[in-house]
C-alpha positions in Angstrom: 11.1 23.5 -32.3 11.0 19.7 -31.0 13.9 17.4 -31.7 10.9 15.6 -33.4 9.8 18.1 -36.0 13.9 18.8 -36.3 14.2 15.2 -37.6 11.5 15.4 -39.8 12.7 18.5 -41.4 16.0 16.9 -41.5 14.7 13.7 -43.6 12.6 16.0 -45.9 15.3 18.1 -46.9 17.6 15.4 -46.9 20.0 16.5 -44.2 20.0 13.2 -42.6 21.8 9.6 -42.9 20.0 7.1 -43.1 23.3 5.1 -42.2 24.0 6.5 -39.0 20.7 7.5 -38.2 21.6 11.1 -37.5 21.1 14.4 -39.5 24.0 16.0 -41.7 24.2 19.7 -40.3 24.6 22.5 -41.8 27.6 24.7 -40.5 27.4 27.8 -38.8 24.0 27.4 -36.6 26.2 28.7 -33.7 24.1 28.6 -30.2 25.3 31.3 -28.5 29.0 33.2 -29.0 29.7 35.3 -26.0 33.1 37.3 -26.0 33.2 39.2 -23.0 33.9 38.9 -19.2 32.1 38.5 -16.1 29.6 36.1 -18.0 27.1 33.6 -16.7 25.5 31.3 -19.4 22.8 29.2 -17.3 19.5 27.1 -17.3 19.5 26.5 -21.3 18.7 24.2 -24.1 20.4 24.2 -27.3 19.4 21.8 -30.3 21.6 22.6 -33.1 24.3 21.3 -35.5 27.4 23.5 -34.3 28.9 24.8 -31.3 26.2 24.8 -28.4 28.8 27.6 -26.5 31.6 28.9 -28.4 33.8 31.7 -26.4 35.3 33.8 -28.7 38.4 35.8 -27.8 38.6 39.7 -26.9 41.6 41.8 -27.6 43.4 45.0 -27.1 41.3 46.8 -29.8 37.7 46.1 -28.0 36.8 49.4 -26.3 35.0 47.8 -23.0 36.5 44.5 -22.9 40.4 43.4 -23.5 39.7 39.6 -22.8 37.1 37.0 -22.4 37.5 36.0 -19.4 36.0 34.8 -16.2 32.9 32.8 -17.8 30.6 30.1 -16.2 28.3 27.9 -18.5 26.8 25.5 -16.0 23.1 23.1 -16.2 22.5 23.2 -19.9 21.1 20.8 -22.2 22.6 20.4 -25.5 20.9 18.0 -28.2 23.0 17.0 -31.3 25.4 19.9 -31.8 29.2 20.1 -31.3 29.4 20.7 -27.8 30.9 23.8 -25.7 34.0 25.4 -27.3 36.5 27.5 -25.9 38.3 29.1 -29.1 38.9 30.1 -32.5 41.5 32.2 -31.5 43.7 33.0 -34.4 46.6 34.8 -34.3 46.4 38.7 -33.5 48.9 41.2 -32.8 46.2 43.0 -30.7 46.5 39.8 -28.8 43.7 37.3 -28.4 42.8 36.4 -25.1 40.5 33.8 -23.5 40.9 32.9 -19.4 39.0 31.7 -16.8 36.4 29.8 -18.5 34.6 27.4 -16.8 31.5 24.5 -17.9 29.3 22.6 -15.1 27.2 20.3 -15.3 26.5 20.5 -19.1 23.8 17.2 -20.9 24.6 15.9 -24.1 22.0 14.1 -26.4 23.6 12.9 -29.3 26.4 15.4 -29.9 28.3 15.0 -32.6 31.4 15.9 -30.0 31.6 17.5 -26.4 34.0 19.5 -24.9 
């Protein structure tokens, strides 16, 4: 869907502010939430109202995977959302992990925050 129709929606459903001239967004419209390693996120376009990329950790208790690590997000377009997100990692006693995470060359339209 087209930032256009998007906006529209927005106004008829009256997610949006008039004041600032930008939708209120509803939470939990996560883009994409890899947890993992060896990951390459590239080439994409996200138009949402929460985290574009959000790396979630890994620990000790995954079967195939004990940490997120080495991840590249690199030439993606975000519109509005709340940008790319390494985190929301809580306390574990399995031990959250999250290492060697890297974002290139990453567009912002409009985002309600960045990196």
């Amino acid at each position: 869907m087209d930032v256009i129709k998007q906006t529209e929606l927005s106004m008829f459903y009256n997610f949006w502010d008039f004041d600032l001239n930008m939708p209120t967004f509803p939470l939990n419209t996560d883009g994409i939430d890899p947890a993992g390693s060896n990951i390459v996120i590239r080439n994409v376009k996200i138009t949402n109202f929460d985290d574009a990329v959000a790396v979630k950790p890994a620990n000790q208790d995954f079967q195939t995977c004990k940490c997120s690590e080495n991840i590249l997000v690199e030439n993606c377009t975000v519109v509005y959302g709340v940008g790319m997100t390494i985190g929301s990692v809580p306390p574990n006693t399995s031990h959250n992990c999250v290492r060697n995470v890297t974002f290139r060359n990453i567009s912002f339209t409009r985002p309600f925050k960045a990196i």
